[in-house]
C-alpha positions as CSV (number, residue, x, y, z in Angstrom):
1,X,15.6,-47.0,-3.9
2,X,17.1,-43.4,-3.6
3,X,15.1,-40.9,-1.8
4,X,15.5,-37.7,-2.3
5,X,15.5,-35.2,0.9
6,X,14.5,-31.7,-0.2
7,X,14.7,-28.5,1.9
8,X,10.6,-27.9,3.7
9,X,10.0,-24.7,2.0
10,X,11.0,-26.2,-1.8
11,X,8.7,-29.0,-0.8
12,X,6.0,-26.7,0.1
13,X,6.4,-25.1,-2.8
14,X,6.2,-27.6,-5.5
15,X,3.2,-28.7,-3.7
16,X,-0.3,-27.9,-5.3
17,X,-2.5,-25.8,-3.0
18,X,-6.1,-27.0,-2.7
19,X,-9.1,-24.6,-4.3
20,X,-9.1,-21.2,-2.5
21,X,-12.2,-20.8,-0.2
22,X,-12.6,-16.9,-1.5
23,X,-13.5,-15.9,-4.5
24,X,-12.9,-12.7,-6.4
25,X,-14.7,-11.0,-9.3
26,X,-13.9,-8.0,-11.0
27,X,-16.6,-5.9,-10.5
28,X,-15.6,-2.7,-11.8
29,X,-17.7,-2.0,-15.1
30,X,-20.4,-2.7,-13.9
31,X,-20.6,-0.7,-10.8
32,X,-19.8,2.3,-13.0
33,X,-16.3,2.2,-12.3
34,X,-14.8,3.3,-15.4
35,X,-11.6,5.0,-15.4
36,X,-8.6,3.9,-17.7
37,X,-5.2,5.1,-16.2
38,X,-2.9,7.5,-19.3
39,X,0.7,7.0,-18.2
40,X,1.7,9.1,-21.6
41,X,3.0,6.2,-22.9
42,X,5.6,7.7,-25.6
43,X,8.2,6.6,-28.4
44,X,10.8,8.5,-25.8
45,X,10.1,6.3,-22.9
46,X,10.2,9.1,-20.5
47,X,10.8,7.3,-17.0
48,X,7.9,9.1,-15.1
49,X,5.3,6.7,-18.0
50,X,6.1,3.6,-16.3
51,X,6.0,4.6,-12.3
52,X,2.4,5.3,-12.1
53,X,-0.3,5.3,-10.6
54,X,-2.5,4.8,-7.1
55,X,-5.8,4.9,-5.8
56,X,-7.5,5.0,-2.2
57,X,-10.4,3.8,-0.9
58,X,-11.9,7.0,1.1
59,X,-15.4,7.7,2.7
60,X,-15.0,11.8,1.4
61,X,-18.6,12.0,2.5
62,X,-18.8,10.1,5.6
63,X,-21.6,8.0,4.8
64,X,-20.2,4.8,6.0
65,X,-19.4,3.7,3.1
66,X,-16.0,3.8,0.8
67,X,-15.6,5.9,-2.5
68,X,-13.0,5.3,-4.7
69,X,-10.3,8.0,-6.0
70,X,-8.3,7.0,-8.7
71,X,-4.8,8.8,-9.7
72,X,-4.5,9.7,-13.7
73,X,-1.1,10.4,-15.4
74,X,-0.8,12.6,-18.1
75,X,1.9,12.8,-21.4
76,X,4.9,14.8,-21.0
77,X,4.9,16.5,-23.4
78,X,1.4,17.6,-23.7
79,X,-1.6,15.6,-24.5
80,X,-1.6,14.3,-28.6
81,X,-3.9,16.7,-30.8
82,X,-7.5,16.3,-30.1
83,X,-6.9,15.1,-27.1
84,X,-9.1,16.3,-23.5
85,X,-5.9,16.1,-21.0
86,X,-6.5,13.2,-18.3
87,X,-7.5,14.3,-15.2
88,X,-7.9,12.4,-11.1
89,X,-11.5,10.7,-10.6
90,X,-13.5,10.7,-7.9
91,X,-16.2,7.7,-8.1
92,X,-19.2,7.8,-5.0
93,X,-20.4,4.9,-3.7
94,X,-24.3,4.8,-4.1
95,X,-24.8,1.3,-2.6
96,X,-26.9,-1.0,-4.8
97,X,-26.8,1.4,-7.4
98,X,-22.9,1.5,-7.7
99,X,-20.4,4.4,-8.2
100,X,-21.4,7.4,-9.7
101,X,-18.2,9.7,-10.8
102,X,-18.2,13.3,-9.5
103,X,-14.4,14.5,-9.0
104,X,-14.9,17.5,-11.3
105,X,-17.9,18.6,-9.4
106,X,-16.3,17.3,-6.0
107,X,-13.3,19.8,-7.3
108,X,-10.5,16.9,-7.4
109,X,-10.7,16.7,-11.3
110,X,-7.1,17.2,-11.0
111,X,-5.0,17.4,-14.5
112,X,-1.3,17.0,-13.2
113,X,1.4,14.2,-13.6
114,X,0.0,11.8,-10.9
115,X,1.5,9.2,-9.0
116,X,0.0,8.3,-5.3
117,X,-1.8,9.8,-2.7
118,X,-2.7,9.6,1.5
119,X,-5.8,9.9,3.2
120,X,-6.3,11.6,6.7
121,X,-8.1,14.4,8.7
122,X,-5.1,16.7,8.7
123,X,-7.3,19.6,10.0
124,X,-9.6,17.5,12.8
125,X,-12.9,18.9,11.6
126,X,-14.5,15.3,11.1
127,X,-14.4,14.5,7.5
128,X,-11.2,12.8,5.5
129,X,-9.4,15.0,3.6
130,X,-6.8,14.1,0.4
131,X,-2.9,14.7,-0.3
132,X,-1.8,13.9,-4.0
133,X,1.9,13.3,-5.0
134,X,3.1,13.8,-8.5
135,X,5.5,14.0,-10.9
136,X,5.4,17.8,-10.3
137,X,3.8,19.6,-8.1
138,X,1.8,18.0,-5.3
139,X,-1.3,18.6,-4.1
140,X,-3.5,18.8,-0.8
141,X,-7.2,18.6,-0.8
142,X,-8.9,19.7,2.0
143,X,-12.4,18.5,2.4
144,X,-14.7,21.4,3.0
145,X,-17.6,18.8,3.8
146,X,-21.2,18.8,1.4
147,X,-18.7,16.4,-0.7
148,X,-16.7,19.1,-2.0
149,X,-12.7,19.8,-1.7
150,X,-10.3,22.8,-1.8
151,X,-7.0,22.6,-3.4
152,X,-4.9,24.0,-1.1
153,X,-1.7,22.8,-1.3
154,X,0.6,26.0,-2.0
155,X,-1.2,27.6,1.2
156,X,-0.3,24.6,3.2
157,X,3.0,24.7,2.5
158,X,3.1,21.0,0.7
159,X,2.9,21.8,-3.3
160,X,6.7,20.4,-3.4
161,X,7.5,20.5,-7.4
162,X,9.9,17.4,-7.3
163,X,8.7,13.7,-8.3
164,X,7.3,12.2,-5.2
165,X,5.7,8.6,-4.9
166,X,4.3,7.5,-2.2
167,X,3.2,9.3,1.2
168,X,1.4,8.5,4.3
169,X,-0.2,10.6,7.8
170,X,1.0,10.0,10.7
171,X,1.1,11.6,14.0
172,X,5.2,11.0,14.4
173,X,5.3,13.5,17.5
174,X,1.6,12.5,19.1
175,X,0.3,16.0,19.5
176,X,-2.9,15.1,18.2
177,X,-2.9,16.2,14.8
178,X,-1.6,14.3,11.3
179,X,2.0,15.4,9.8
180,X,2.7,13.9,6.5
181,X,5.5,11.9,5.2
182,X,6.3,12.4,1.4
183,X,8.4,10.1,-0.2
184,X,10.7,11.9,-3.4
185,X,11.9,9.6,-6.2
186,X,14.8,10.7,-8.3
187,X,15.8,14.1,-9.9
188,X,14.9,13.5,-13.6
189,X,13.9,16.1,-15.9
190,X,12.7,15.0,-19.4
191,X,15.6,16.8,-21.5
192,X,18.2,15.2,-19.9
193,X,17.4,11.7,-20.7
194,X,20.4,10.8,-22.3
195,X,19.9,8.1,-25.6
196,X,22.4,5.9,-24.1
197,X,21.2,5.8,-21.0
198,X,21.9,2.8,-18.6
199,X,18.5,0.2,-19.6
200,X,16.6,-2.0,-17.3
201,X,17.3,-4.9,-19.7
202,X,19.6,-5.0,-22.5
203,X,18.6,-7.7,-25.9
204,X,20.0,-10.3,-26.6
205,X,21.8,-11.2,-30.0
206,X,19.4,-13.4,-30.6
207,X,16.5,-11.0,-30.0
208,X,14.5,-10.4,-32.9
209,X,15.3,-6.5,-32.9
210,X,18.4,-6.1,-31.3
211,X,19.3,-3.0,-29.9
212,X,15.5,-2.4,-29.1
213,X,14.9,0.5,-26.6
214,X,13.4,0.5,-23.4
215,X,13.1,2.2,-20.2
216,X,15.9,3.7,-18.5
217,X,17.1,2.3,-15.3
218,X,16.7,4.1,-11.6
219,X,20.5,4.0,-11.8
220,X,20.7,7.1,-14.0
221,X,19.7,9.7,-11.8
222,X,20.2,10.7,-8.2
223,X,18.1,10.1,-5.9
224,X,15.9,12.7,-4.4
225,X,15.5,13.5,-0.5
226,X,12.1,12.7,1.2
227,X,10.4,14.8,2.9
228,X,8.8,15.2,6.6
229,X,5.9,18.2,6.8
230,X,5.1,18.9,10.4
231,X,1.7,20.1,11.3
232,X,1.8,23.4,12.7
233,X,-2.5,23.9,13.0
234,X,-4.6,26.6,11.4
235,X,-4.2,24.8,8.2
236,X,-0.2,25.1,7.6
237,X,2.9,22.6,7.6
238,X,6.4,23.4,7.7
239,X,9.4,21.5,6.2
240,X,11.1,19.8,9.3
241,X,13.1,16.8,7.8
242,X,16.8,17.6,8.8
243,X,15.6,18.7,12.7
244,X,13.6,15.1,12.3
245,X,16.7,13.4,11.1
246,X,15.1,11.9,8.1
247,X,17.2,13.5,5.8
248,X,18.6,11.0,3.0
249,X,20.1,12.2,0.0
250,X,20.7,9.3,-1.7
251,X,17.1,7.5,-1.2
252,X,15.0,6.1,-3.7
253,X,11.5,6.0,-2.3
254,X,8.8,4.3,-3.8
255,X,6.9,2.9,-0.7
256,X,6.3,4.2,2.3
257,X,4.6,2.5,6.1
258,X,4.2,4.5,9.1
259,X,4.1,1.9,11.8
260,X,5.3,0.8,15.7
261,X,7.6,-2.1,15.1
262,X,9.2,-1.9,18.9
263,X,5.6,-1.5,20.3
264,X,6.8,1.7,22.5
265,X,3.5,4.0,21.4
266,X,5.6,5.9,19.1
267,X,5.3,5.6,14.9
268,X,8.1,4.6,13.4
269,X,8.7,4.7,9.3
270,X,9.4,2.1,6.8
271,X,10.6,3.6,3.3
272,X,11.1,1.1,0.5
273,X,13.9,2.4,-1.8
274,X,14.7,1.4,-5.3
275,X,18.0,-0.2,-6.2
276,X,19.2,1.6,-3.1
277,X,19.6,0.2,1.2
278,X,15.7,0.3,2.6
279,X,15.5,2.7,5.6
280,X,13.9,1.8,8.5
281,X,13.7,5.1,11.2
282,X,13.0,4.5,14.6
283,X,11.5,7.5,16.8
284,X,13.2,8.6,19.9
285,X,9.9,9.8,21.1
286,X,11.9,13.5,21.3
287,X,10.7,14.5,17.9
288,X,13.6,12.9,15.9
289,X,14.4,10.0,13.8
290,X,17.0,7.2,14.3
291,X,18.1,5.0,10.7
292,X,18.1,1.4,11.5
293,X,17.7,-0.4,8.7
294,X,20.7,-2.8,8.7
295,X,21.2,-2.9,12.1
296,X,17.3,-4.0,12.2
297,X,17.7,-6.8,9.2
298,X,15.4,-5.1,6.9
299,X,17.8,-2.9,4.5
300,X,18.8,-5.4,2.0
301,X,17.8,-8.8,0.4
302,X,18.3,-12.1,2.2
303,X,21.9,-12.0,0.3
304,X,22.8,-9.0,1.7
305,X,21.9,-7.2,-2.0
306,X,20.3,-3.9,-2.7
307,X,16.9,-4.8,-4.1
308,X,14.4,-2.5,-6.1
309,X,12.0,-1.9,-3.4
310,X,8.5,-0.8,-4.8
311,X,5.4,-2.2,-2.3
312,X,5.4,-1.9,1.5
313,X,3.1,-3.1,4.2
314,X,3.5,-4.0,7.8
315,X,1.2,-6.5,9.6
316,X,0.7,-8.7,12.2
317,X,0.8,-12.0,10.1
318,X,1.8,-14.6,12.6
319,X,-0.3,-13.2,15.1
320,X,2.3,-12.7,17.9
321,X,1.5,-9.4,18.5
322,X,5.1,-7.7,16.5
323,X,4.2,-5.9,13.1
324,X,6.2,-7.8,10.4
325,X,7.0,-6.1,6.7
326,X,7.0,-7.3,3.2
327,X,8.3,-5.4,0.6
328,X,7.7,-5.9,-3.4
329,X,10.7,-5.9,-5.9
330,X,11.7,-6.9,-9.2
331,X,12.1,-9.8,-12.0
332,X,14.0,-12.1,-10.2
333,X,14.2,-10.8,-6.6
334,X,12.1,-12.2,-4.2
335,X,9.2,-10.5,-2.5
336,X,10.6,-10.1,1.3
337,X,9.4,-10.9,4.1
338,X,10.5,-9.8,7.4
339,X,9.1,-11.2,10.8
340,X,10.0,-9.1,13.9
341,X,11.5,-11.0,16.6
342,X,11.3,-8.5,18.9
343,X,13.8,-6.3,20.6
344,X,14.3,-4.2,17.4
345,X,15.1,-7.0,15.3
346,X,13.8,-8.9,12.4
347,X,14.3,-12.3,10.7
348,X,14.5,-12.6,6.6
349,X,11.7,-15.3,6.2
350,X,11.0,-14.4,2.6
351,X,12.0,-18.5,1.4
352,X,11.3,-20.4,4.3
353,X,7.5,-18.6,4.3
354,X,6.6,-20.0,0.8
355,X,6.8,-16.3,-0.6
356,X,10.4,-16.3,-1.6
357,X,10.1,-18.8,-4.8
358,X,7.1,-18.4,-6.2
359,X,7.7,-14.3,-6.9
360,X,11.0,-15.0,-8.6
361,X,9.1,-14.6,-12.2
362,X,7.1,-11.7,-11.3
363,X,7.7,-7.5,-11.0
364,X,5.7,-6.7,-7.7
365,X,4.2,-3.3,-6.9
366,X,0.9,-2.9,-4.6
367,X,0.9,-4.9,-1.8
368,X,-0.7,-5.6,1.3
369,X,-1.8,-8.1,4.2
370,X,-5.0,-8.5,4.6
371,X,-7.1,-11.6,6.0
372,X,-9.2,-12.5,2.9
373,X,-11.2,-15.4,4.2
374,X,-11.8,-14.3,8.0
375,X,-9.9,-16.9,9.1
376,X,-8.6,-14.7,11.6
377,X,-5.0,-15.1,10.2
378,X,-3.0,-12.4,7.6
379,X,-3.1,-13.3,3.9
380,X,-0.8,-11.3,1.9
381,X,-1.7,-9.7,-1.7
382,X,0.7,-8.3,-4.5
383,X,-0.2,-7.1,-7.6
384,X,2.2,-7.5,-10.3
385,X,3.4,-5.6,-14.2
386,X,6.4,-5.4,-15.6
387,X,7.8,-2.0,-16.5
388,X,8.7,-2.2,-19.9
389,X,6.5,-2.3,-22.3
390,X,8.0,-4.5,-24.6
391,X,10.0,-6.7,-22.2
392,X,9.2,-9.9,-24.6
393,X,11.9,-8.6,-27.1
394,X,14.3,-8.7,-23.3
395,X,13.4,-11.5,-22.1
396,X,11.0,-14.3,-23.6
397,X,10.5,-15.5,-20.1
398,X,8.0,-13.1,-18.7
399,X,5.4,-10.4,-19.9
400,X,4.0,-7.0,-19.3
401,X,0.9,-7.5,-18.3
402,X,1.4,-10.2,-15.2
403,X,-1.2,-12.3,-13.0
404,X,-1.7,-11.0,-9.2
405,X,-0.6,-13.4,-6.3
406,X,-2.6,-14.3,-3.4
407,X,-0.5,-16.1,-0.8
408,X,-2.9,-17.7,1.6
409,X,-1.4,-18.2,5.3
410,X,-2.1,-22.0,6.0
411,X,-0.8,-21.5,9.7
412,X,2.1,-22.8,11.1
413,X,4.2,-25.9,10.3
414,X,5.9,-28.6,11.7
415,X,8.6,-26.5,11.9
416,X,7.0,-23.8,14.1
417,X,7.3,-21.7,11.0
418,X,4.2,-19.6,9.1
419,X,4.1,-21.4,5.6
420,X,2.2,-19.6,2.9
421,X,0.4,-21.6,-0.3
422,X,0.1,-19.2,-3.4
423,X,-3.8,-19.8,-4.2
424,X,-4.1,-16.8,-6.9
425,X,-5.1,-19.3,-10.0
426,X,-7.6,-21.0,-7.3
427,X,-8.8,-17.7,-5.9
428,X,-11.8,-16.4,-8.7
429,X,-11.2,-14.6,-12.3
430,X,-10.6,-11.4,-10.8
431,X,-7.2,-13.1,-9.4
432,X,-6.1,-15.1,-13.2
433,X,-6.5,-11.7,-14.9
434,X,-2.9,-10.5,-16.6
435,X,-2.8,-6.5,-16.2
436,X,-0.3,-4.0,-15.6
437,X,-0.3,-3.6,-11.7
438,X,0.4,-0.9,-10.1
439,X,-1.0,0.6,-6.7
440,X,-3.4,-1.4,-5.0
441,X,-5.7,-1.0,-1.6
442,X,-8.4,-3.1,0.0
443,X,-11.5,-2.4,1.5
444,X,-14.6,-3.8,2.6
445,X,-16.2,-1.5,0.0
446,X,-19.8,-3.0,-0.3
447,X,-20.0,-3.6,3.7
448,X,-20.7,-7.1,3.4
449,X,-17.9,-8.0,6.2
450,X,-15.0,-8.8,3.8
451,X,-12.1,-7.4,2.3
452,X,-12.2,-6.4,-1.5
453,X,-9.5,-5.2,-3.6
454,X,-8.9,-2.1,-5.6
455,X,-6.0,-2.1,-8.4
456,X,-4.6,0.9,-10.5
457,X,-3.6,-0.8,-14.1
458,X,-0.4,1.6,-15.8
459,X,-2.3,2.4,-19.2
460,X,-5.5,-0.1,-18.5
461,X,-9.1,-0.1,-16.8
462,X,-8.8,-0.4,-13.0
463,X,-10.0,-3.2,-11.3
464,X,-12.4,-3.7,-8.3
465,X,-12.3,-7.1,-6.7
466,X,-15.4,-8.3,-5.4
467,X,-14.8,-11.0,-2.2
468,X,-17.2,-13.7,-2.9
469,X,-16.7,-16.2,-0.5
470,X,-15.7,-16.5,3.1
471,X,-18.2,-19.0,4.3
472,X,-19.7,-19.0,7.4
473,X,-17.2,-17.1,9.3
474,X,-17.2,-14.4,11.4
475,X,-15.4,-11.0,11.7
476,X,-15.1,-7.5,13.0
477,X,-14.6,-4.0,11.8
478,X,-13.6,-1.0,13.9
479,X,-13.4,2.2,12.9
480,X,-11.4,4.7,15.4
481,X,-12.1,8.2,16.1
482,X,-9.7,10.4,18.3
483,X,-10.6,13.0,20.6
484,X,-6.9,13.9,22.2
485,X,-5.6,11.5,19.5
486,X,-5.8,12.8,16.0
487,X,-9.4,12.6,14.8
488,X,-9.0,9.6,12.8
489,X,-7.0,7.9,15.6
490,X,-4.0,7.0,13.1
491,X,-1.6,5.3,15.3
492,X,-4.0,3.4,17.4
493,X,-3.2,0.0,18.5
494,X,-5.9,-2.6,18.7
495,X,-5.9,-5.9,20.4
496,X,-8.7,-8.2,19.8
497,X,-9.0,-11.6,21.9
498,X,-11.2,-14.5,20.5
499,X,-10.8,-17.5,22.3
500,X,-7.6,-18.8,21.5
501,X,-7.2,-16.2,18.2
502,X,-5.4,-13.0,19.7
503,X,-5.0,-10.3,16.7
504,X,-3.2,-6.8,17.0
505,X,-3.8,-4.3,14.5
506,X,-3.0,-0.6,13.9
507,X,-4.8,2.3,11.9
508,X,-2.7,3.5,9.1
509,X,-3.0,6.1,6.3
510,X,-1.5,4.7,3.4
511,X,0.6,1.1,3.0
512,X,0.9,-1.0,-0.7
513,X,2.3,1.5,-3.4
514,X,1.2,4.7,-3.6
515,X,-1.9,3.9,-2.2
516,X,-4.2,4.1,0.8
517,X,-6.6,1.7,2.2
518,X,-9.8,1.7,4.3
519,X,-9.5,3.8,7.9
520,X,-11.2,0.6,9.3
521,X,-9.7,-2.3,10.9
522,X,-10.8,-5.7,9.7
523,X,-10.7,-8.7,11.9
524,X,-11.7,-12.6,10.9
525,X,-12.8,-14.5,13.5
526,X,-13.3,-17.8,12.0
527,X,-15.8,-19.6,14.0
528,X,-15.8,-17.4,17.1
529,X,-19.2,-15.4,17.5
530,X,-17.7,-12.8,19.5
531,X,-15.1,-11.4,21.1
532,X,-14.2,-11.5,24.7
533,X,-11.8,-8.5,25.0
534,X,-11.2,-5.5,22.6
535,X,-8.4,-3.1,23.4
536,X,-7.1,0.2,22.2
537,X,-3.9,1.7,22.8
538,X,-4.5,5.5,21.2
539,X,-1.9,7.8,20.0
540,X,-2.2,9.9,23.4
541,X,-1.3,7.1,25.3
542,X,-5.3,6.5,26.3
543,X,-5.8,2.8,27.0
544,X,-9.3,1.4,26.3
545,X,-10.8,-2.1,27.1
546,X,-14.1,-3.4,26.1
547,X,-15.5,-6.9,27.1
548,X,-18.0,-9.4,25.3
549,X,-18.3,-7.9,22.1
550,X,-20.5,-9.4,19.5
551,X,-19.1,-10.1,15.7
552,X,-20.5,-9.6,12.6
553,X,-20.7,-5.9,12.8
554,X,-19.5,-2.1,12.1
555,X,-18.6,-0.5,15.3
556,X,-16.9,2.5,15.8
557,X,-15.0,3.6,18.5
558,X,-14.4,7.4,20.0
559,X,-11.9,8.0,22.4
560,X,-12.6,8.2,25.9
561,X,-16.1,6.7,25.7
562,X,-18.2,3.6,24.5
563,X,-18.6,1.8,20.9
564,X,-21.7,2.3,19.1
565,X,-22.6,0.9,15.5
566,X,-21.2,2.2,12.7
């Protein structure tokens, strides 16, 4: 008899994953969350149509409880005839009673060209205030509290015209207040779109309309420089990329992480690029930036290609303390994944995790870690969508509208190796559904101590997924608030120690694609009932440590003194 020896992570593959313990439901309708992105969808195929759009899950009023803002597009060249223009929506969470919208009377009705937005307290007055990034100019909100913002971008400094995607808060130069990071996409203007431009797909002669148009690749136009905006207080930012050393040209960026992947207390920044090298910037801790992508591991594909980097996240999944990346990308390149090994170095694990294979057929864009069942270990979340719109008459092997992936982390393996099972078609409806994906962010939104799931759809109804079934297990959220540290604490590092389960987190702005996520850290526990040690590294350096803490609760902490319930 022959046997026939195939590599572990094919085998795991091919394998079929048992029934998902969670569950998710999209909820959206009917909790009065009805909002149907416009990406101007037009016979000219303007680029900027297929790019969009993000969301964030934000507590605007700081009631303790997470409001939705979702990111509208708009047509180029004006809306059709009898047509109200689209405008930004602000939805308020009104517990039982579900979302009720108010963004024209909460004054963030905005009617630009949207694509993603960050979430922060840039001016340390206690309430969360809103940047928007467009195709055109940007836009900052500045919460004046009652539940009411200011537009007040051009006075800030930050109104940059260009076409910017994602961007994120981040204290890069710890001074205790948020600068902002604004990734810029390509320099495209609508006239020069040339007829014969290069396509993302060309048909085949055996198409049934040959010659068919489509989008025009990222190839076409040059790329656009990103942006650094230091804060300088009393409201205003100045443009300080090129003293930063974050000045690039040639970049591409479509996703953006602030995080500390050499665990020295300083924020370092992920940028994922599109059909260019990823950058990866280290700080110096001296107010600059160093590139280290390649040198790092994390600039190209496991082959050593340029991929079309859209999604970013950074987490903790193997829970040895070291933030690891993912990155989404196109048809037929693999979702990455990058563990950190330490020492400013990071492994490609993107096949031998289980995530390599299975993306292959999908077009990735929000994505995130989160741990979905509170088993106290990092699941990881993309929501997929091709982007063009008639991609059947391309290829016959794939669609627009595309399923979402949930990759469940099983552990590790024999190999001393993190596998991940893809459990999406296990996982509830909200997971089977076929939309166009876009920006995604989760959030424990109905504060029922799991993570639920918010997705922008290019052109279709968003979607809120309901969690629906963690069992009997346990879990912590911690919300951080900064006193030397920036007043959201954005940078923090937090160590949680439960038993043998030892978790590090750290607060971030925005991750996915343009899109930001709750302020709050999430922790499973699994079976553990409490926690024996909870530390906090903060931005100023502050180190924190709390002892016997129970689970199955909203705690927040404030720098310098004790928790207290949320």
């Amino acid at each position: 008899m022959i046997r026939i020896l195939l590599p572990w992570w094919l085998w795991a593959c091919l394998q079929q994953p048992e029934p998902a313990l969670v569950q998710f439901t999209d909820v959206a309708a009917q909790s009065g969350l009805r909002f149907t992105q416009v990406n101007g969808a037009s016979p000219h195929k303007y680029f900027p149509e297929t790019m969009g759009g993000g969301g964030a899950f934000i507590d605007y009023d700081g009631d303790g409880d997470l409001d939705v803002f979702a990111i509208n597009g708009a047509w180029i060249e004006g809306p059709p005839p009898g047509t109200t223009p689209p405008v930004d929506a602000l939805f308020r969470n009104e517990g039982n009673a579900g979302f009720a919208e108010v963004g024209k009377w909460a004054g963030v009705a905005h009617p630009g060209f949207g694509m993603g937005c960050a979430v922060g307290d840039y001016d340390n007055d206690g309430d969360e205030d809103l940047y928007l990034s467009s195709y055109g100019p940007n836009a900052l909100f500045r919460n004046e509290g009652k539940g009411r913002f200011a537009e007040v971008g051009a006075r800030a400094g930050v109104d940059d015209p260009r076409w910017s995607t994602s961007c994120a808060f981040g204290d890069y130069d710890r001074d205790g207040d948020l600068d902002l990071f604004v990734a810029n996409y390509v320099e495209y203007r609508p006239d020069l779109q040339r007829e014969d431009a290069i396509p993302y797909m060309i048909s085949s002669k055996s198409s049934a309309s040959p010659g068919v148009k489509g989008y025009p690749h990222p190839a076409n136009f040059p790329g656009a420089a990103n942006l650094l905006y230091c804060n300088e207080g009393a409201g205003r930012f100045a443009d300080c990329t090129r003293q930063a050393g974050l000045y690039n040209g040639q970049g591409k960026g479509l996703g953006v992480v602030f995080l500390d992947y050499d665990d020295d207390g300083w924020p370092d920044l992920y940028v994922a690029e599109d059909g260019v090298r990823n950058s990866l910037y280290h700080n110096r801790g001296n107010g600059t930036y160093e590139e280290r992508a390649a040198e790092a591991g994390v600039a190209y594909g496991q082959d050593g290609q340029m991929e079309a980097g859209m999604g970013v996240d950074a987490g903790d999944y193997d829970n040895d303390g070291r933030q690891d990346l993912t990155v989404t990308n196109f048809q037929a390149e693999p979702n990455a994944l990058y563990h950190n090994q330490e020492k400013g170095y990071f492994a490609n694990e993107t096949y031998a995790s289980g995530v390599g294979l299975v993306s292959l057929p999908f077009l990735g864009f929000g994505t995130q870690f989160l741990d979905c069942d509170n088993d106290g270990w990092q699941d990881l979340f993309v929501a997929n969508g091709h982007v063009l719109d008639n991609v059947e008459l391309f290829d016959q092997s794939t669609t627009y509208p595309q399923r979402r992936l949930l990759f469940h982390n099983e552990g590790f393996n024999q190999y001393g190796k993190i596998a991940f099972a893809e459990v999406g078609m296990q996982a509830g409806p909200g997971m089977q559904v076929a939309q166009v994906g876009r920006g995604s962010a989760a959030g424990d939104y109905d504060n029922d101590g799991d993570l639920d799931l918010l997705i922008i759809n290019l052109g279709q109804p968003l979607a809120l997924l309901r969690n629906e079934g963690t069992g009997d297990r346990h879990w912590l959220s911690l919300r951080t608030v900064g006193a030397q540290s920036n007043r959201d604490g954005i940078g923090a590092r937090v160590k949680v120690v439960a038993g043998d389960l030892v978790q590090v987190q750290e607060v971030r702005s925005t991750r996915s694609y343009l899109s930001s996520s709750d302020l709050r850290l999430h922790f499973g526990l699994g079976d553990h009932q409490r926690v024996d040690q909870l530390e906090i590294r903060w931005p100023s350096g502050q180190l924190q440590q709390f002892t016997d803490v129970d689970a199955d609760q909203f705690l927040v902490a404030r720098e310098g003194e004790g928790l207290s319930r949320q």
